[in-house]
NUFI-851340 format. One record per residue (C-alpha): x, y, z. Coordinates in steps of 0.02 Angstrom, whole numbers. Each point is the difference from the previous one (the first is absolute). Layout:
ATOM       c1       c2       c3
ATOM        X        Y        Z
...
//
This chain:
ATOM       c1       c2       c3
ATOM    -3500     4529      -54
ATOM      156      -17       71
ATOM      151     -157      -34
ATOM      109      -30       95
ATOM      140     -131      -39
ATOM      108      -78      114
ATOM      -84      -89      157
ATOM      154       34      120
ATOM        2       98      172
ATOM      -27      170      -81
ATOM      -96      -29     -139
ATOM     -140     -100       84
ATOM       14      165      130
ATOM      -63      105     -139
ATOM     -105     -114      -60
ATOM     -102      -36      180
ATOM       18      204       45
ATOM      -81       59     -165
ATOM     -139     -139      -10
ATOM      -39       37      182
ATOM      -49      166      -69
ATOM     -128      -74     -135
ATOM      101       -9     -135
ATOM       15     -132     -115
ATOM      159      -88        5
ATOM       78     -149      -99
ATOM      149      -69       91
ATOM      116     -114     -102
ATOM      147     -140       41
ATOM       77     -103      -89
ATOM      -17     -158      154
ATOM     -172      -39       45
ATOM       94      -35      172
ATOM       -3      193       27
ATOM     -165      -10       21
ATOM      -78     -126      148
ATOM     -173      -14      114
ATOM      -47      179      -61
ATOM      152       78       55
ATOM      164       29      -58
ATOM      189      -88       41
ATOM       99      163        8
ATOM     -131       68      123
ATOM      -63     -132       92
ATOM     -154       54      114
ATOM      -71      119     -136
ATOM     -132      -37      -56
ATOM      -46       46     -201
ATOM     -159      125      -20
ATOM     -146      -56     -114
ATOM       52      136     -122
ATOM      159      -80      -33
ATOM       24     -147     -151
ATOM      147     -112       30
ATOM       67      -67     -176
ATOM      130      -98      -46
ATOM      -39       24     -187
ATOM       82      161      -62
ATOM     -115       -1     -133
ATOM     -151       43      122
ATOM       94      175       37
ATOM      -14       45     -187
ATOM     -172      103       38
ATOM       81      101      129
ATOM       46      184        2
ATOM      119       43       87
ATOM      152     -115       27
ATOM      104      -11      184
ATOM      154      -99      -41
ATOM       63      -77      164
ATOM      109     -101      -57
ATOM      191      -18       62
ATOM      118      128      -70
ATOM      118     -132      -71
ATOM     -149      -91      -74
ATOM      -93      160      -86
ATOM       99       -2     -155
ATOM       -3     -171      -39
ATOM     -199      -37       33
ATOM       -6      189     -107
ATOM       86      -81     -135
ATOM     -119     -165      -21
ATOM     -154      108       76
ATOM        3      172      -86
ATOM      -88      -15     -159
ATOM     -165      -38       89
ATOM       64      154      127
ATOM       47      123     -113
ATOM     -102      157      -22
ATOM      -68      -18      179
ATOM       44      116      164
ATOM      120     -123       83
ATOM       55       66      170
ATOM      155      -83       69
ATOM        3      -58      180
ATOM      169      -66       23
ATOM      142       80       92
ATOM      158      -32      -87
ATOM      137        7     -164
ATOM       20     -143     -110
ATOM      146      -71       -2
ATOM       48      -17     -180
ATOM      -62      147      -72
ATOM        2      103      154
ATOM     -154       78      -32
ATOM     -137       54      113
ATOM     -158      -78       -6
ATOM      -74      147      -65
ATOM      131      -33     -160
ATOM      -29     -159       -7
ATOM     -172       20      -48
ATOM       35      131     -131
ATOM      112     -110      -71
ATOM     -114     -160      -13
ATOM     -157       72      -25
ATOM       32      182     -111
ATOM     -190       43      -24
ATOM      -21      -29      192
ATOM      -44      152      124
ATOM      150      -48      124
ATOM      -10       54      185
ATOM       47      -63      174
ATOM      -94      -27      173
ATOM      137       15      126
ATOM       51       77      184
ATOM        3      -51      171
ATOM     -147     -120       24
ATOM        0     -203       75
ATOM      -98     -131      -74
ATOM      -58      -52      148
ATOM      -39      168       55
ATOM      -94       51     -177
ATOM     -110     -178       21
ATOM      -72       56      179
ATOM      -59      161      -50
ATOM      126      110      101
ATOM       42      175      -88
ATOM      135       -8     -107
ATOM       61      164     -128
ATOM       85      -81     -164
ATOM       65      104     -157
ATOM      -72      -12     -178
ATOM      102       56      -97
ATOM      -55       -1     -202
ATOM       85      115     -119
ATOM     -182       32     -101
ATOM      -95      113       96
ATOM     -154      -33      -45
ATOM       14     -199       27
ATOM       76       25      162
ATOM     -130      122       66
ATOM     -127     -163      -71
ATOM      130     -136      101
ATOM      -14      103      149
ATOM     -197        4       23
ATOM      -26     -194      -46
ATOM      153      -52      135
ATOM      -48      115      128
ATOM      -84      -64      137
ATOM      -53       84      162
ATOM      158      -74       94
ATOM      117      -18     -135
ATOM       65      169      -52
ATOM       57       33     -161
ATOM      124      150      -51
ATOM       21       49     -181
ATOM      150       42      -78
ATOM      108        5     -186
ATOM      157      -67       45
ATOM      -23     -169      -15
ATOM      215      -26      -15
ATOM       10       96      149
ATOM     -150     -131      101
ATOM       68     -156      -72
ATOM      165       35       52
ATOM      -28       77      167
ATOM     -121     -162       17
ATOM      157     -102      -55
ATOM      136       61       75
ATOM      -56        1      181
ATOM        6     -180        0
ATOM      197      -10       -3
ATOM       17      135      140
ATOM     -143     -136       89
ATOM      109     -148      -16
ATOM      148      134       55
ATOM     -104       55      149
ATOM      -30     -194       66
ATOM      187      -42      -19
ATOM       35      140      110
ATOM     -149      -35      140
ATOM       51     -200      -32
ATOM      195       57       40
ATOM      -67       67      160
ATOM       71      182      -37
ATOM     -168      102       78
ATOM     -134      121      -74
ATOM      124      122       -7
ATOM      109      -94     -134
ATOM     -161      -35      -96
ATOM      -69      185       28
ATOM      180       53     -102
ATOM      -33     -144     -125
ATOM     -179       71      -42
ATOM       55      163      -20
ATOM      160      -15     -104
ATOM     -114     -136      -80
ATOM     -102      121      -41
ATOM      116      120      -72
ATOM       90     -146     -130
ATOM     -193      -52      -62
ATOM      -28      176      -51
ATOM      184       22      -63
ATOM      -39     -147     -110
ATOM     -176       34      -39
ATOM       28      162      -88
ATOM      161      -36      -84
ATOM     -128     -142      -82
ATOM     -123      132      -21
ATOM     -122       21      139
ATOM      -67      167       72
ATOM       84       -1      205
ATOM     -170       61       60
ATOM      -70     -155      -56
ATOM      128      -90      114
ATOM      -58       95      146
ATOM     -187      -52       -5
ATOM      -84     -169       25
ATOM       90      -83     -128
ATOM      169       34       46
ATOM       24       78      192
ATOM     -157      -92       60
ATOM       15     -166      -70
ATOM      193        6       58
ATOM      -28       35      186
ATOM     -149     -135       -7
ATOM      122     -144      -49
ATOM      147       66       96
ATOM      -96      -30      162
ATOM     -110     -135      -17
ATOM       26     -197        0
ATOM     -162        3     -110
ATOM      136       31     -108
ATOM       56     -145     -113
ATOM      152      118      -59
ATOM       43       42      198
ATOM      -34     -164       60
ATOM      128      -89     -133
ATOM      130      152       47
ATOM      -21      -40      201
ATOM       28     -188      -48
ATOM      175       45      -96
ATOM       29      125      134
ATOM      -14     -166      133
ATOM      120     -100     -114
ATOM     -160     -112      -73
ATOM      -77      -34     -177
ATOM     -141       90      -39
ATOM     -164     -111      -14
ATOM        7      -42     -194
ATOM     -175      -34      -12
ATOM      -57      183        3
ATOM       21      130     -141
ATOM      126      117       60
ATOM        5      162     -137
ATOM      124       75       63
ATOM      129     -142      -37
ATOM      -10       17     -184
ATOM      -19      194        2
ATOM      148       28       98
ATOM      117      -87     -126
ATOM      -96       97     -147
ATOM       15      169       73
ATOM      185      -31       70
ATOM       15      -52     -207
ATOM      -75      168      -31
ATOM       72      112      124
ATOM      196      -62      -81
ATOM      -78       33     -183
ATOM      -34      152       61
ATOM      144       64      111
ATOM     -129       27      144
ATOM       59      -33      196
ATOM     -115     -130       58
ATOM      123      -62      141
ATOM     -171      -86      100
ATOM      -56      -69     -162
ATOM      178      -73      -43
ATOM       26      -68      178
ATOM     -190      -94        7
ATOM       57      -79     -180
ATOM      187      -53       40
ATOM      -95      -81      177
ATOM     -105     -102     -102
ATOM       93      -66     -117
ATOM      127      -50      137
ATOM      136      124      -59
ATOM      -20      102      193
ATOM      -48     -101      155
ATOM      -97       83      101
ATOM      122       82      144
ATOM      120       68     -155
ATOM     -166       54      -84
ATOM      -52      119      141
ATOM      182       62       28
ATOM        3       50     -140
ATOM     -111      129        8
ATOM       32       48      146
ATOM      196       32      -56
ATOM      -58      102     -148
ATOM       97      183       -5
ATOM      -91      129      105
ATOM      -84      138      -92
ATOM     -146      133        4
ATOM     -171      -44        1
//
């Protein structure tokens, strides 16, 4: 048996993709309204398998094994901290992508924190909702720091089209999975700017270089960086306007608001990290640039010269 709480874009994703392959799968929100004619809001036009229970009763998930939180990463602590006791001593794998914004932790961290008897681990990498829901292949990370849990995780969330890699480092997978949101949001100011693939091909790739900077300073492993979670997810968002964290970049990049009514993770994370990056002492020039744009301390043309006018040196 298999929860899975939160009824947004992703986490009705999972929910469809692993009851598709006969699994049993509770999915729970908080708004009935999530759930309409058999389908869902956040993915309209797919439909929900038989194998799949729709509950708006979080007390209906209590006979459930393992636990897929897909909840928002600024929202995870807070439903953690009125949820956890009937949580705790579970396998709760985090599928959120971001830092919060008052403790900065991940939401691997976050867990740990809330829930201290909980097996913590994170679902994360370069995969679409929309994408996951249709059935097309898609390789994700699992990352668990138990071995023997996450070897257990892996086998019930497998599926024969969604993919799932094992690894330890869950710091280094929620970070990587965090992370590449602000170089996103950098990535669509710089295609919404008009300065060319080029631009955003250098963006990516110095991008690249500041997450893992950052990462391991905070104590990830770099390899973890380069595999799905980090590398893959990052040139995934970078270059798609599936992208919630691209598409709100290319709107700042085109001198307009984003559109407020979607969660953008990347907006919050990039003001946590840039937090963490000056605790630290750790160059994060991207990361400080997406921040200072959106909280209106760099308009967008200053933004981008910015980095562009920063002193030459080796690669």
């Amino acid at each position: 048996m298999i929860a899975v709480l939160g009824a947004g874009a992703f986490g009705t994703a999972l929910a469809v993709a692993l009851a598709r392959d006969a699994r049993e799968v509770t999915l729970w929100a908080r708004d009935p309204a999530a759930f309409a004619a058999g389908g869902s809001r956040r993915l309209p036009g797919v439909p929900l398998p038989p194998g799949l229970r729709p509950v708006t009763d979080l007390a209906a998930t209590s006979g459930d094994g393992t636990v897929l939180l897909a909840l928002p990463a600024q929202a995870l602590a807070g439903f953690l901290t009125a949820e956890g006791r009937r949580l705790d001593g579970r396998a709760l794998v985090a599928c959120c992508k971001g830092l919060d914004l008052d403790s900065g932790h991940g939401p691997v961290a976050t867990i740990a924190a809330a829930c201290p008897r909980a097996t913590p681990a994170i679902l994360t990498g370069p995969g679409f909702a929309a994408d996951i829901a249709r059935g097309l292949p898609t390789a994700l990370t699992l990352a668990c720091a138990d071995t023997e849990t996450g070897a257990a995780l892996q086998r019930a969330l497998s599926t024969p089209v969604l993919r799932l890699y094992l690894g330890a480092d869950t710091r280094g997978a929620e970070l990587g999975g965090a992370l590449k949101n602000v170089i996103a949001i950098a990535a669509g100011v710089v295609i919404g700017a008009g300065l060319g693939e080029s631009a955003r091909a250098a963006l990516i790739t110095r991008g690249y270089a500041e997450m893992v900077r950052l990462a391991v300073a905070l104590g990830a492993q770099a390899e973890t960086l380069a595999g799905l979670s980090g590398f893959g997810d990052l040139v995934l968002t970078c270059t798609s306007a599936q992208s919630r964290n691209f598409r709100a970049g290319l709107a700042l990049g085109q001198g307009t608001a984003p559109d407020a009514s979607l969660t953008v993770e990347g907006v919050a994370t990039a003001r946590a990290a840039a937090r963490l990056a000056a605790r630290f002492g750790i160059e994060a020039p991207v990361t400080a640039t997406v921040a200072d744009l959106l909280d209106g301390r760099l308009p967008p043309d200053r933004a981008v010269a910015g980095l562009m006018a920063r002193p030459l040196k080796r690669e």
